[in-house]
C-alpha positions in Angstrom: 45.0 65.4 74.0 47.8 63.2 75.4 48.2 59.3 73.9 51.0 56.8 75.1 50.8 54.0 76.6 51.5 51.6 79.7 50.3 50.0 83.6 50.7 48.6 86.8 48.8 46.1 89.3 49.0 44.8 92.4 46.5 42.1 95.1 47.3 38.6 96.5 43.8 36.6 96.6 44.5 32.6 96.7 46.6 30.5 94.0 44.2 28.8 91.9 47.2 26.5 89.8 50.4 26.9 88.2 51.2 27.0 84.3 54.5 25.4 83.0 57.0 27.9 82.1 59.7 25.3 80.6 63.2 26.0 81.1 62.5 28.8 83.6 65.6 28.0 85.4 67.7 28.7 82.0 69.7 25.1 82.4 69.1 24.0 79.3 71.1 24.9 76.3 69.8 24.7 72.6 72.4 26.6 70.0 70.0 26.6 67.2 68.0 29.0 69.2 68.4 33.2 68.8 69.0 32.8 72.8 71.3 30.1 72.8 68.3 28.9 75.3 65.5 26.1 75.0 62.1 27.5 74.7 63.1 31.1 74.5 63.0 33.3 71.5 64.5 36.8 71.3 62.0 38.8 70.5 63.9 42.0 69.9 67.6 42.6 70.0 71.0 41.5 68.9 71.6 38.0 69.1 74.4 37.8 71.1 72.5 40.5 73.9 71.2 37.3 75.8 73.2 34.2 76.9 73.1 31.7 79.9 75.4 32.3 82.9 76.1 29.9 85.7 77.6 31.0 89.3 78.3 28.4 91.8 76.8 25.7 89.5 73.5 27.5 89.2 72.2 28.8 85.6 70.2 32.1 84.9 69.6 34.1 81.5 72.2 37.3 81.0 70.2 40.0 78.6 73.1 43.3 78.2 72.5 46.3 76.3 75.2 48.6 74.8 73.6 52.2 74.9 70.8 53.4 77.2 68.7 53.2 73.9 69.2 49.5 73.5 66.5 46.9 74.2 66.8 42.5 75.1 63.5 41.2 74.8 63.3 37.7 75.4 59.8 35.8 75.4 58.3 32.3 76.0 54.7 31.7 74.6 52.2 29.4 76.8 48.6 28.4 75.8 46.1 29.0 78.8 42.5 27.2 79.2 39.7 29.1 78.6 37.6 30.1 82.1 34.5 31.2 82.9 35.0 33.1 85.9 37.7 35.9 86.3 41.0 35.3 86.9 44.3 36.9 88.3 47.7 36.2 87.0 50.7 36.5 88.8 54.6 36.4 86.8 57.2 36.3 88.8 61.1 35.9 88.5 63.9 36.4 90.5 66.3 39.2 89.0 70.0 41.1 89.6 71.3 44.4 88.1 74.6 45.7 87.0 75.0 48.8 85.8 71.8 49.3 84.3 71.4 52.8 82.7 68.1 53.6 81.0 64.2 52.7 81.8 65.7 49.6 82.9 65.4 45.7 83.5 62.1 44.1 83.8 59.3 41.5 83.3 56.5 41.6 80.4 53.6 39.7 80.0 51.6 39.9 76.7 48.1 38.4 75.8 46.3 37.3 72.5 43.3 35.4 71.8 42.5 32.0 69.7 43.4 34.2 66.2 46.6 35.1 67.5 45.0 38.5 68.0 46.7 40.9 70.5 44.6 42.0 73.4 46.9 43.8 75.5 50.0 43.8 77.6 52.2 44.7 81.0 55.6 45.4 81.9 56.7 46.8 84.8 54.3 49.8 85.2 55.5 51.9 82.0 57.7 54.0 81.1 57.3 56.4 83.8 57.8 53.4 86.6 60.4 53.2 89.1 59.8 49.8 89.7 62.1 49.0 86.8 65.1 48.0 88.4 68.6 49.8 87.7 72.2 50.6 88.7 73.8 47.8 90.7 71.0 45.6 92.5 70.9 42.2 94.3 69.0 39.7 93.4 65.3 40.4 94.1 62.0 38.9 93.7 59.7 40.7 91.1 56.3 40.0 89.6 53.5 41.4 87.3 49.9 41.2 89.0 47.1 41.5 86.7 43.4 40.5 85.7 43.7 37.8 83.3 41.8 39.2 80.1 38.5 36.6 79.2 39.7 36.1 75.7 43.3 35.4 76.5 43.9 31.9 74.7 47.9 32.7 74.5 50.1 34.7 76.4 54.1 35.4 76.0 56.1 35.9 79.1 59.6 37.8 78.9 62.4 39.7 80.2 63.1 42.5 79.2 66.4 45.4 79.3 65.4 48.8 78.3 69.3 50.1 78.1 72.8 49.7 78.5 74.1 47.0 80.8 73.5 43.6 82.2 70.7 42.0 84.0 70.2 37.9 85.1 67.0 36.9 85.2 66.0 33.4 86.9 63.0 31.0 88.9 60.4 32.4 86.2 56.6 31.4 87.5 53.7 31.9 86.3 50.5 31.6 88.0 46.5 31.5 88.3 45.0 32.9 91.1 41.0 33.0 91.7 39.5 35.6 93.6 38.6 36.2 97.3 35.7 37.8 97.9 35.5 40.4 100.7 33.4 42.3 102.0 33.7 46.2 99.9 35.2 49.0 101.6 33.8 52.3 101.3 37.2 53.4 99.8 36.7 50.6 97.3 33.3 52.2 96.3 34.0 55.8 96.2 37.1 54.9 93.6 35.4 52.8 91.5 32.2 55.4 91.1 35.2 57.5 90.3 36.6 55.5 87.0 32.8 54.5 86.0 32.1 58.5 86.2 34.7 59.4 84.2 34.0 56.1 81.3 30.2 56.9 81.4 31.0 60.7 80.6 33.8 60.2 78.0 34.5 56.9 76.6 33.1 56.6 72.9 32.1 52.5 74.2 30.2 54.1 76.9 26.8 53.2 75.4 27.9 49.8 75.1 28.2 48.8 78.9 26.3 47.5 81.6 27.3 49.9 84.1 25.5 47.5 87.2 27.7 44.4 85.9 31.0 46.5 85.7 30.5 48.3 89.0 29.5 45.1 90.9 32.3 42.7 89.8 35.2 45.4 89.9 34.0 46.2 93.3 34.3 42.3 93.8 38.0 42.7 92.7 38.5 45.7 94.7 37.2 44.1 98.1 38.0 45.1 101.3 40.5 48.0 99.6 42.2 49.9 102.3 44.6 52.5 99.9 43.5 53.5 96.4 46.6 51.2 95.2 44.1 48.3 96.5 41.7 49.4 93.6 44.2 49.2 90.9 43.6 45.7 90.0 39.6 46.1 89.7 40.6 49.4 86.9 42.5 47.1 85.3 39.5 44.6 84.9 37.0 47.8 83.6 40.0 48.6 81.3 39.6 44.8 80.0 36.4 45.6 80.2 36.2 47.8 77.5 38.6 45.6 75.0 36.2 43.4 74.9 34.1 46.1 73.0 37.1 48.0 71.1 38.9 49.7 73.0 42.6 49.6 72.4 43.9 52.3 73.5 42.5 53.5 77.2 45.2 53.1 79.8 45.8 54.4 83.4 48.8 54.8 86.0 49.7 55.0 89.3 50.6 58.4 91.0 54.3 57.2 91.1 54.1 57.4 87.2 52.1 60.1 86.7 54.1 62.5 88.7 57.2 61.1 86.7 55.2 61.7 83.9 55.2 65.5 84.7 58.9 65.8 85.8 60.8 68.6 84.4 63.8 67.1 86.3 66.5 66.3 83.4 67.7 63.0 85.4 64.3 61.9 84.4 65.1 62.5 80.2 66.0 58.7 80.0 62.4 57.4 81.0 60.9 60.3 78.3 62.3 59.0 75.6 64.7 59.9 72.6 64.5 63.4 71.0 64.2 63.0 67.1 67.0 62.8 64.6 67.2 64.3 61.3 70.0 63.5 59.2 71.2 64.2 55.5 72.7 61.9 52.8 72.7 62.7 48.8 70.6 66.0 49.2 67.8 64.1 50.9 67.1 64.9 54.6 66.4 61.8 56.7 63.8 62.4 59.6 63.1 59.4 62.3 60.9 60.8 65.0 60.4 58.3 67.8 57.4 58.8 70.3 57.0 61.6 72.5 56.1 60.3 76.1 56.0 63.1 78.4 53.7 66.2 79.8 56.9 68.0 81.1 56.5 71.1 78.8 60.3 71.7 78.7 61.1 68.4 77.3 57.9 69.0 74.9 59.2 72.2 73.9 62.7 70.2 73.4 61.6 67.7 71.1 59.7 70.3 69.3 62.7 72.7 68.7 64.9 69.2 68.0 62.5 69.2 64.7 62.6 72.3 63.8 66.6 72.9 64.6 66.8 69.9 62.7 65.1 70.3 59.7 66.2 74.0 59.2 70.1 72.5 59.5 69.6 70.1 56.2 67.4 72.7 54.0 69.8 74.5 51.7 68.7 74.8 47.9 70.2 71.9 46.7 68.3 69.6 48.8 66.0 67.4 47.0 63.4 66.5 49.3 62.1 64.8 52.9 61.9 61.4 53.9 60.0 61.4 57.6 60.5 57.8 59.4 57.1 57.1 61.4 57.4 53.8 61.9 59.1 53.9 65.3 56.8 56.3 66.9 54.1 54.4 69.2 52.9 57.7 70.1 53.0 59.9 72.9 51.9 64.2 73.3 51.1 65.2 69.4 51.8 69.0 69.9 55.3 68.7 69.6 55.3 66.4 66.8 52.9 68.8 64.9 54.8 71.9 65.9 58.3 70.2 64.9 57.3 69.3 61.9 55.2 72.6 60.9 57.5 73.8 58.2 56.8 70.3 55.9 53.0 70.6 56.5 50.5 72.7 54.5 48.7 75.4 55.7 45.2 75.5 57.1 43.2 72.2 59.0 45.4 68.8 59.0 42.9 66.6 60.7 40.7 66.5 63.7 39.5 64.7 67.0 35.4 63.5 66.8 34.0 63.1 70.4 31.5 60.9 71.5 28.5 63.5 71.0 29.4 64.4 67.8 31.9 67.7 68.3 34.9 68.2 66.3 38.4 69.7 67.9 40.3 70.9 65.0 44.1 70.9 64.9 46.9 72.9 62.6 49.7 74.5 62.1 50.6 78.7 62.1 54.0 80.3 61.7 55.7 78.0 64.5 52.5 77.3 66.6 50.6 74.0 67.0 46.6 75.3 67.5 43.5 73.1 68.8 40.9 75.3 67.1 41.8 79.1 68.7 43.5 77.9 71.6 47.4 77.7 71.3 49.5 74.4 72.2 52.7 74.1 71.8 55.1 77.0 69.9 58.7 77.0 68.5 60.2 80.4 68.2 61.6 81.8 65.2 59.7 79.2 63.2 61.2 78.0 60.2 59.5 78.8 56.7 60.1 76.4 53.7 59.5 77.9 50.2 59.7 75.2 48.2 57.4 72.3 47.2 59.9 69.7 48.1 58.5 66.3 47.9 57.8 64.4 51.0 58.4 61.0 51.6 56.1 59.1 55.1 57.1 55.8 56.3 54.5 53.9 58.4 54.5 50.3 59.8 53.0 48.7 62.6 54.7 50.4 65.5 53.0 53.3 64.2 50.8 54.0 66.8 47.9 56.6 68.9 49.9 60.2 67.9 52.1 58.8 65.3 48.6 58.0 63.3 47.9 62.1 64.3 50.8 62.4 62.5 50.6 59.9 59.8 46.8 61.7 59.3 47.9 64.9 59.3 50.3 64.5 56.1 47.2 63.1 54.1 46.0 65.3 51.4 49.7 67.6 52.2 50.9 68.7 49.1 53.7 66.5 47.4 53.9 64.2 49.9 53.2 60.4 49.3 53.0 57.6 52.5 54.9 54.2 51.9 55.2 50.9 54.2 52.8 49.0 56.0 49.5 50.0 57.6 49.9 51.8 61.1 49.1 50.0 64.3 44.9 51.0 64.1 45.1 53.1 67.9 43.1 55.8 65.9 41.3 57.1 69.2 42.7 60.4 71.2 43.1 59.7 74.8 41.7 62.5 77.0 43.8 62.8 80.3 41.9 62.8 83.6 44.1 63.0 87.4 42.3 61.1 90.0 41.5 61.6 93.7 44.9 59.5 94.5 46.9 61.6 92.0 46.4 58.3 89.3 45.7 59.1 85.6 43.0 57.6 83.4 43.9 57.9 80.0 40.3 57.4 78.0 39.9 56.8 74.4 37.1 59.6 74.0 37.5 60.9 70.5 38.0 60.1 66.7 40.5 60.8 64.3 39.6 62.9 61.2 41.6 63.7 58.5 41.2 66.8 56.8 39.0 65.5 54.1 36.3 64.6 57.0 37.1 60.8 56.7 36.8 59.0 60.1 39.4 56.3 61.5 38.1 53.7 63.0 41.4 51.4 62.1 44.4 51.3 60.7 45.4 54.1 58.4 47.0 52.2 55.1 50.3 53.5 52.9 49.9 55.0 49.5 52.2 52.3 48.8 52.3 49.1 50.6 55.8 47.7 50.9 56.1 43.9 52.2 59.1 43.4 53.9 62.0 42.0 52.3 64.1 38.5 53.2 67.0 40.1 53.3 67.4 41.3 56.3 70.0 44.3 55.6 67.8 46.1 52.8 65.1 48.4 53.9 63.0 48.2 50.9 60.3 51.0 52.3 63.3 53.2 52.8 64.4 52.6 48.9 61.1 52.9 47.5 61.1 56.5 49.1 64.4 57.3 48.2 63.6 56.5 44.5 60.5 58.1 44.8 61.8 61.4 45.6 64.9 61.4 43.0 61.9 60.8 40.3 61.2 64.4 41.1 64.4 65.3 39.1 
């Protein structure tokens, strides 16, 4: 079971009308602002990581990053009419490189209904993309082509720098296109039976959809498809398709991404993601596990052995317990999470994945191997054995997401531990991985998680201790509450 997250569109039918991005030319100044720009609000990041520039009297927005780990988000919310017919949307800006090391620079658009509600979002086709742009690059023309969800009452557009250095970003746009109807290929038809095969014989909303409906207007999005990219935008509509009914979680990419996805190449390390961290201060060991987005199984065994390394490293018999930082994973391959982290967890089931007819897939820990009822995932040699019931401190918070809740589940009920934040992000559906004809991947949410008391997830799993976040910004209160939390011990 593989979860993580991301996308990528493309299709020119006719503009339907433009929506006002204000300032999209970055001339106008406002200091009060996080950006230093009008109508543009840093959505992640240092303040001083974005600034306008002007060369030969024309203005853009700079966004820099300082390591390859470093992100500049920077976002502008629009309110969009409600339609009755489906809709494209095409955001586009104009955007130069220097030096960028990392996933890279980019665009994001972001959608949420009437209740503020998030529905879902695109970048620049995921992690695994190489249509983010790096190194030293021109300026270029790049847009985001996607079905505009039917609920979408808000959306946020942004730039984005995943990394270290500098990228300008100008001539933002944003706009509505309606669809042209062609006549359907037969390429169009065999790929779309393809996706609705695979929904009606895995997704948990499969019983939910009018399969006529679905196949009839995505093949009206897919048209007169000559390449199986051609058919990308109508999967993207099905996917919307099934958020209108739940479904958080199911995602697909391109074959570009997917075979990136499965690189072993190390150049390729920066697009997987950072390898966990464990730390120790005052005889408490300090664990912040980001997300795991990869299928490359030496990078999987890698993060794995990071844990393990890790964890054995601070253990000495003066050490006085665990605290494990979840609330930066968003997910990603669970094995090498689970396997990492084997030493802290009890013996026997942790939890479990409920499929749509009813079947459970069991998952635990044995002396350094990750198992899916008898059949072995992911091992760390010479596993490391803890003898003592040292307490254990989990952090959750929003970002927690899709394998972190695997994770965040599979501590509940583990003995001396206690959870302490905010309640995870509620992507408590295991993605089953299926490669398509092209060499695409659907990602489907086709099972439940169980903990190991039988107790299904439907949502968000809550904290033992629900922390709200403090005004002042340089004390993390979730942190101290564990800290003091595991010195009670003593």
């Amino acid at each position: 079971m593989k979860k993580l997250f991301f996308l990528l569109i493309l299709l020119y039918p006719f503009l339907l009308e433009a929506q006002q991005i204000l300032n999209a030319g970055f001339e106008n100044i406002c200091p009060e602002a996080k950006t230093g720009l009008c109508n543009w609000e840093l959505s992640w990041g240092a303040k001083d990581c974005c600034q306008q520039e002007t060369s030969e009297g024309n203005a853009f927005m700079s966004i820099s990053g300082k390591s390859e780990n470093s992100v500049g988000f920077v976002e502008q919310e629009i309110s969009i009419p409600q339609y009755d017919s489906l809709k494209i949307i095409r955001f586009s800006a104009r955007i130069k490189t220097q030096e960028v090391k990392g996933r890279g620079a980019g665009l994001n658009i972001a959608f949420y209904d009437k209740e503020d509600g998030y529905i879902t979002t695109k970048d620049m086709g995921g992690r695994y993309s190489e249509s983010w742009l790096r190194g030293n690059q021109d300026w270029q023309l790049v847009e985001i082509i996607t079905m505009l969800p039917k609920q979408t009452a808000k959306i946020k557009t942004g730039a984005i720098v995943y990394g270290k250095g500098q990228a300008h970003f100008d001539e933002f746009k944003l706009e509505l296109l309606d669809l042209n109807y062609n006549e359907r290929s037969e390429l169009a038809t065999s790929y779309i039976k393809e996706i609705l095969d695979l929904i009606r014989k895995h997704s948990l909303y499969r019983d939910a959809l009018d399969y006529d409906l679905l196949r009839k207007t995505a093949l009206d999005v897919a048209g007169a498809a000559k390449n199986s990219e051609d058919c990308h935008l109508a999967v993207d509509y099905i996917l919307n398709t099934l958020r209108d009914y739940g479904d958080n979680h199911s995602f697909f990419i391109n074959e570009e991404s997917a075979l990136n996805l499965k690189n072993t190449d190390n150049s390729a390390d920066a697009k997987k993601g950072k390898l966990p961290t464990v730390t120790r201060t005052d005889n408490i060991a300090f664990i912040t596990m980001p997300g795991c987005h990869s299928l490359d199984s030496i990078f999987l065994q890698e993060y794995a052995k990071e844990l393990q390394t890790g964890i054995q490293d601070a253990y000495s018999d003066d050490l006085k317990g665990f605290v494990l930082d979840l609330r930066p994973n968003d997910g990603g391959n669970m094995a090498p999470m689970i396997a990492g982290l084997g030493p802290l967890l009890d013996s026997g089931i942790l939890g479990s994945l409920k499929d749509v007819n009813g079947e459970k897939e069991y998952w635990y820990y044995h002396e350094g191997t990750v198992y899916w009822d008898a059949e072995a995932d992911i091992s760390v040699p010479n596993p490391l054995v803890i003898d003592k019931n040292l307490p254990i401190a989990v952090l959750t918070g929003s970002l927690t997401g899709s394998s972190g809740e695997i994770v965040t589940i599979s501590f509940i009920g583990n003995k001396n531990t206690r959870s302490f934040g905010a309640s995870t992000m509620g992507l408590t559906t295991g993605n089953s991985d299926f490669e398509l004809s092209d060499g695409a991947m659907l990602f489907l949410a086709s099972t439940k998680m169980v903990d190991r008391f039988n107790r299904v997830y439907d949502s968000v799993v809550s904290p033992d201790e629900e922390i709200e976040k403090g005004s002042d910004a340089q004390k993390d209160l979730v942190m101290e509450r564990a800290v003091e939390w595991i010195l009670s011990h003593y």
